[in-house]
C-alpha positions as CSV (number, residue, x, y, z in Angstrom):
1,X,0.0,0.0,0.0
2,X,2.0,3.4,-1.0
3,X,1.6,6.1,1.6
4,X,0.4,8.8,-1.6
5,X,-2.1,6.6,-2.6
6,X,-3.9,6.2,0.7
7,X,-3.4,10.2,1.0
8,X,-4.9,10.9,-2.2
9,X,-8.1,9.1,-1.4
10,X,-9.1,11.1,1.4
11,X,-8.6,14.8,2.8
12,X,-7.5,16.2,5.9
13,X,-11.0,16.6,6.7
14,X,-12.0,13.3,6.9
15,X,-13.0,11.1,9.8
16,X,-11.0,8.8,11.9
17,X,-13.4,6.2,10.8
18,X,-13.3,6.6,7.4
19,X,-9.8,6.8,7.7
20,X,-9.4,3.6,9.7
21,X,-12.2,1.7,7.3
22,X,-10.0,2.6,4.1
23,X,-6.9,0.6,5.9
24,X,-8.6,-2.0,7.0
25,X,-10.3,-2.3,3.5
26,X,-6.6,-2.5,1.6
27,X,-5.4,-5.5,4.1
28,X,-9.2,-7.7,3.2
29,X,-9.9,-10.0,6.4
30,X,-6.4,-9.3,8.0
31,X,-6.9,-8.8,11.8
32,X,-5.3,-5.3,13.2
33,X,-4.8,-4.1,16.5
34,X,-6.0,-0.6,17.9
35,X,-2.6,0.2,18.4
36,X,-1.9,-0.6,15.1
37,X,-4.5,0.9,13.3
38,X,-3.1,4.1,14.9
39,X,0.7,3.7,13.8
40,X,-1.1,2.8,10.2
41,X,-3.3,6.1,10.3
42,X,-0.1,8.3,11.2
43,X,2.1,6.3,8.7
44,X,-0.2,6.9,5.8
45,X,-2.4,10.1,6.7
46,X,0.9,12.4,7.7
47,X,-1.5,15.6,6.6
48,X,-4.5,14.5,8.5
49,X,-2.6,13.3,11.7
50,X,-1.1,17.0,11.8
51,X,-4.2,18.7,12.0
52,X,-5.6,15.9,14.6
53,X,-2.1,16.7,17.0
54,X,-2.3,21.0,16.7
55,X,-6.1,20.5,17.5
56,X,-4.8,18.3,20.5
57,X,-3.8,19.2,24.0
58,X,-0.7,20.1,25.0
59,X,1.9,16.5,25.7
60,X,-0.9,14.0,24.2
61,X,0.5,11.5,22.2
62,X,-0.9,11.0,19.1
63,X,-0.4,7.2,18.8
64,X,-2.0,7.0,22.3
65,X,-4.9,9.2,21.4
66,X,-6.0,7.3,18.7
67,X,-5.8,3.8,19.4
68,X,-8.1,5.2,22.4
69,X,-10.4,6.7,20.2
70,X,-10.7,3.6,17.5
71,X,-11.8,1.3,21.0
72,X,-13.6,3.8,22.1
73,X,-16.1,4.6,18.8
74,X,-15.8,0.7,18.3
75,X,-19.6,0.7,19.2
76,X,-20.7,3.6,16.7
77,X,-18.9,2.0,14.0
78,X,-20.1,-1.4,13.8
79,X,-23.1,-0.3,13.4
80,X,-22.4,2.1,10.9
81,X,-20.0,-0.1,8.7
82,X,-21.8,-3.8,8.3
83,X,-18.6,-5.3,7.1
84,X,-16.6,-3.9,9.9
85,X,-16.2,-6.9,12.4
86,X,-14.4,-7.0,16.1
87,X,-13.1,-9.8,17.8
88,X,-14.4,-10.7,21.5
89,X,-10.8,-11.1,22.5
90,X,-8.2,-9.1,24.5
91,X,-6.4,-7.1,22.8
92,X,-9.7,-6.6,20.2
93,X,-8.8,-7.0,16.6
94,X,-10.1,-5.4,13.7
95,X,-11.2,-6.1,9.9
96,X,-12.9,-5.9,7.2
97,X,-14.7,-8.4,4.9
98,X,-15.4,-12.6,6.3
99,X,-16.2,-13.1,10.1
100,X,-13.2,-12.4,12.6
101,X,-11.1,-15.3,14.3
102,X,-8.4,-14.0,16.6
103,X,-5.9,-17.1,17.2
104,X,-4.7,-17.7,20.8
105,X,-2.1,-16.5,22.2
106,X,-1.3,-13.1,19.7
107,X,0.4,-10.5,21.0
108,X,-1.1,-6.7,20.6
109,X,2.7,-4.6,19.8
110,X,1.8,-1.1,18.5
111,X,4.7,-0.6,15.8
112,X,7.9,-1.5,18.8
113,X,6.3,1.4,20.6
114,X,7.0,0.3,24.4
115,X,4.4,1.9,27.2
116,X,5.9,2.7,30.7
117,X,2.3,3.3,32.3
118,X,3.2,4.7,36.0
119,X,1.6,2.8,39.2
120,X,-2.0,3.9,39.6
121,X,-4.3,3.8,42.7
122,X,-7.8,2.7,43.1
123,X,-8.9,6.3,43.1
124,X,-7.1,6.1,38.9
125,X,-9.4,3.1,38.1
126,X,-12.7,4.7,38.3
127,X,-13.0,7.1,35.8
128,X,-11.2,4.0,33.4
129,X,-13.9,2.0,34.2
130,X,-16.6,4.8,33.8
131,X,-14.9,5.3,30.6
132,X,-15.7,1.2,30.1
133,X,-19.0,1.8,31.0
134,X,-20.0,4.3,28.3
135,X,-18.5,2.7,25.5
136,X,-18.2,-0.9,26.0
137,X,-20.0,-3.5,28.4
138,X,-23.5,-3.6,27.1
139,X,-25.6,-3.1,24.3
140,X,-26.5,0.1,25.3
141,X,-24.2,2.9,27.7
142,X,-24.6,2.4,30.9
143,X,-24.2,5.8,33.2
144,X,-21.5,5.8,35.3
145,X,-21.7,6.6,38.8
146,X,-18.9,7.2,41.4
147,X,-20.5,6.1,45.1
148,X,-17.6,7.5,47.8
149,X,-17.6,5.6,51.2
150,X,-16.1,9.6,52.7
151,X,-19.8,10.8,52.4
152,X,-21.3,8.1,54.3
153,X,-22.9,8.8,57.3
154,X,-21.4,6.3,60.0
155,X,-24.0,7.0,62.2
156,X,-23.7,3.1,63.4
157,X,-20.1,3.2,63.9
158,X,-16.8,3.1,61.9
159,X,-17.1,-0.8,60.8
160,X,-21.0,-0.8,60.5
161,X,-21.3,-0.3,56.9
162,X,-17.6,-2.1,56.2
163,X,-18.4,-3.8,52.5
164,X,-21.7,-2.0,52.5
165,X,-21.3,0.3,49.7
166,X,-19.9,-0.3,46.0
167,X,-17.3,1.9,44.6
168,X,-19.5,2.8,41.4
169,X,-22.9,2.1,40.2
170,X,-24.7,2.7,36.7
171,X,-27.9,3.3,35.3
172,X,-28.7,1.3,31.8
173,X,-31.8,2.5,29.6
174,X,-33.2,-0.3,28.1
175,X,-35.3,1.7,25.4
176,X,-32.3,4.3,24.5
177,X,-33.3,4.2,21.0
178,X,-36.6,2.5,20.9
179,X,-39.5,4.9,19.2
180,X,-41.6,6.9,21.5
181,X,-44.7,4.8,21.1
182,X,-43.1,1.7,21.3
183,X,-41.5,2.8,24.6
184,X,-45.2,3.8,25.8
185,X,-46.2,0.3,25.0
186,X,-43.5,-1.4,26.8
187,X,-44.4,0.6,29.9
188,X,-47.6,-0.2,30.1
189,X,-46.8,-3.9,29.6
190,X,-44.8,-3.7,32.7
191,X,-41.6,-4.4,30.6
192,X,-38.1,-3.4,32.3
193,X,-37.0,0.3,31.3
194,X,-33.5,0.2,32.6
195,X,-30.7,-1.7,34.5
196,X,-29.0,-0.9,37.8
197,X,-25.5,-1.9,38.0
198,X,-23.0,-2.1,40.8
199,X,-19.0,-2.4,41.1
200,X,-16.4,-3.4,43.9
201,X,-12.8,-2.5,42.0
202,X,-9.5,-3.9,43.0
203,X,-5.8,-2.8,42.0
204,X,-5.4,-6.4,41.7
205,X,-7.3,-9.9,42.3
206,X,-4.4,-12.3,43.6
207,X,-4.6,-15.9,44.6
208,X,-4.4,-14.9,48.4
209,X,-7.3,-12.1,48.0
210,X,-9.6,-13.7,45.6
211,X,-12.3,-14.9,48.3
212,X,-12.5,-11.7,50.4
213,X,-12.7,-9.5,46.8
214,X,-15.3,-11.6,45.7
215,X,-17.2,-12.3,49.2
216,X,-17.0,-7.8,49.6
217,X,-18.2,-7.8,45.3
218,X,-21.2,-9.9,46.7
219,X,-21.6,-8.1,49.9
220,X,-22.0,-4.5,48.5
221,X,-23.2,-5.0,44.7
222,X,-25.7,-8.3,45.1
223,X,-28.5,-5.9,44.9
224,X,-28.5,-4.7,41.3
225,X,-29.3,-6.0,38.2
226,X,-25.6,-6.9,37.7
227,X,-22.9,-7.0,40.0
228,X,-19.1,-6.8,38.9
229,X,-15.7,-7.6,40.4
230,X,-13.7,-4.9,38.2
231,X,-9.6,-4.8,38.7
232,X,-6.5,-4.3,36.5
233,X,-4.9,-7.6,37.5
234,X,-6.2,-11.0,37.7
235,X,-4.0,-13.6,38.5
236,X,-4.7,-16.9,36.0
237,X,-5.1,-19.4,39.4
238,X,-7.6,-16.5,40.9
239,X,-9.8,-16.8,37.7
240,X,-10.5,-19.8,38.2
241,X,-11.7,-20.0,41.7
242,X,-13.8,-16.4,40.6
243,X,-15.3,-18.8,37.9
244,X,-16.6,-21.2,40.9
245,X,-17.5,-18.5,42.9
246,X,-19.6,-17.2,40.0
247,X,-21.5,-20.3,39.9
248,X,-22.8,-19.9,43.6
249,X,-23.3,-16.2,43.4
250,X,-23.4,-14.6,40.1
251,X,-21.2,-11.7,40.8
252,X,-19.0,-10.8,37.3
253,X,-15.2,-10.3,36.7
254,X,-14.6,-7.1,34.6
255,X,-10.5,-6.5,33.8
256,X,-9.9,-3.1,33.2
257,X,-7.3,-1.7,30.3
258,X,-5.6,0.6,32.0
259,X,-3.8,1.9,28.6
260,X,-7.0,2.0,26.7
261,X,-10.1,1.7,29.1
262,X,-12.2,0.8,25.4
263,X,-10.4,-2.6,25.6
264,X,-11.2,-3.7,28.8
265,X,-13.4,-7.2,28.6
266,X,-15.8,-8.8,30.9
267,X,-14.0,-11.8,31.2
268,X,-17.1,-13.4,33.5
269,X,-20.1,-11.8,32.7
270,X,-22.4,-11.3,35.7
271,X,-25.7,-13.4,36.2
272,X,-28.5,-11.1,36.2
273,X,-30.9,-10.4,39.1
274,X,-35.0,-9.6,37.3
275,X,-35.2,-7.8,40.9
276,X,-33.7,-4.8,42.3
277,X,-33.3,-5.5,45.8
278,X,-34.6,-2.3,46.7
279,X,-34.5,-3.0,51.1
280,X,-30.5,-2.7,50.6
281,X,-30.6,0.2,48.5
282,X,-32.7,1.7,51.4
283,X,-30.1,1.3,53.6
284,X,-27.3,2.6,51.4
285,X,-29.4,5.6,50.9
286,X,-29.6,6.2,54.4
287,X,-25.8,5.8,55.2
288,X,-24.2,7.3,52.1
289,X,-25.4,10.7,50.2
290,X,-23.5,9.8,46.8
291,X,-26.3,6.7,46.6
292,X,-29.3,9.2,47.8
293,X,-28.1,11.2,44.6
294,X,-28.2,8.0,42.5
295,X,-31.4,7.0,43.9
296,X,-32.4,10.5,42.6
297,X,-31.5,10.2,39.7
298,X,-32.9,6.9,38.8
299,X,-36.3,7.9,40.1
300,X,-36.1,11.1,37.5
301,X,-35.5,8.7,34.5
302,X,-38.5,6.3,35.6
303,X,-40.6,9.7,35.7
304,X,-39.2,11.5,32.9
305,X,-37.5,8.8,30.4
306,X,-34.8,11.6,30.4
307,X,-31.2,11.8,32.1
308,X,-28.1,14.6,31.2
309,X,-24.9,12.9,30.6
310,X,-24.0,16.0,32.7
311,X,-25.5,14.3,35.8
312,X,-23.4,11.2,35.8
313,X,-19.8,10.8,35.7
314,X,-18.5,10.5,32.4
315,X,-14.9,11.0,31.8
316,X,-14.2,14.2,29.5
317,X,-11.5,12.6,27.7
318,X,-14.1,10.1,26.5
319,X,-14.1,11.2,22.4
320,X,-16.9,12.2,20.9
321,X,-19.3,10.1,19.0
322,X,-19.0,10.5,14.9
């Protein structure tokens, strides 16, 4: 593929996804990387890629921003190109043309570009998974909420809600792009409207913490619809024993992509509860006024069928939809 070819077919104003389709159309059924879709796009769209870092701010890194961007429209796209297709794998791979099979075992390598990602905290992984939650988990976004055990009450005493409240929660509509009258006929048949979801998150999930992260995942997020264990690192002999535990409880394992929160994947995906248990949300609304806000605005999307994305906590650095 020569590099004034590809730059003759489209202009600098053209969209990342047209840009990406276009690559992924001249390499037919060959399975590409995010990361390598980027180094592609700045290898062969020099012009574009100029005008996409000077609109940037100030230290990003192109190859960074993209790859980030390409996971995180994934959604948008499939359903806009038919032949695009995605593998369910980790890293995710990209084509065009036949259906998609990602052999074991392949390594994602971005061009020899090596990533020294510093330490994070728990505090880092929230707004990675929030990022998660918009773009990738479920058919349709789910609304990420931060729930902070500091704004709890502890009215009982300093261990009376220990495992009591999740670290995030989300809000799923159901009917997101259903037509209005349909929507009116679904309500009136009773039928679900949205989803309540719940997260415990973890740094890591190791051999020797696996029960105690799963038994606190069951203690604090049982009540939703689904309830995830989310954490950067699982340990191979701890997703096993998670995989038991799932069996018996039905609490989900979510690892999070700390490089490119798009690509996380819900390696175990939570068994799903028909019924809110709305006696421990009670209580959480009681102890903890990050969950009364929740609550709040739940009830206003049962009332209205509306919620602002400004509500909710919804990472800025999320890209825009095309």
């Amino acid at each position: 593929m020569e590099n004034q070819n590809m730059t003759n077919i489209y202009s600098p104003t053209a969209s990342l996804g047209d840009l990406v389709v276009e690559l992924l159309k001249a390499k037919p059924s060959q399975e590409i990387s995010s990361k390598d879709l980027a180094a592609l796009v700045l290898e062969n769209f020099p012009e574009w890629c100029s005008k996409k870092q000077q609109n940037s701010k100030p230290g990003v890194k192109l190859l960074s921003q993209l790859a980030n961007e390409i996971s995180s429209r994934r959604p948008q796209w499939l359903k806009k190109y038919p032949d695009l297709k995605c593998s369910d794998t980790s890293p995710r791979h990209y084509s065009w043309g036949p259906s998609l099979i990602v052999p074991q075992g392949v390594e994602d390598e971005a061009s020899g570009v090596i990533y020294n990602e510093p330490k994070l905290s728990e505090a880092d992984l929230y707004p990675i998974l929030a990022h998660f939650l918009w773009v990738g988990p479920a058919q349709n976004a789910v609304y990420p909420k931060r729930i902070n055990e500091k704004t709890s009450s502890n009215n009982l005493g300093p261990k009376a809600n220990e495992w009591l409240h999740p670290d995030m929660v989300g809000l799923e509509d159901l009917m997101s792009d259903w037509n209005p009258q349909i929507q009116d006929c679904a309500e009136k048949a009773g039928d679900q409207r949205a989803r309540l979801w719940a997260f415990e998150v973890k740094i890591k999930v190791s051999r020797s913490s696996v029960r105690r992260d799963y038994f606190q995942a069951v203690s604090n997020s049982s009540w939703a619809n689904f309830g995830y264990l989310v954490a950067a690192e699982i340990d191979t002999d701890a997703e096993t024993e998670l995989r038991m535990l799932h069996g018996l409880h039905g609490i989900g394992l979510i690892e999070l992509d700390t490089g490119n929160p798009a690509e996380s994947v819900v390696r175990i995906p939570a068994r799903e509860r028909h019924i809110v248990d709305w006696t421990t949300c009670n209580r959480l609304a009681k102890e903890n006024k990050d969950f009364r806000y929740f609550a709040k605005l739940v009830s206003h999307f049962y009332k209205t069928r509306e919620t602002s994305e400004k509500e909710w906590d919804i990472p800025s650095t999320i890209p825009d939809k095309e």
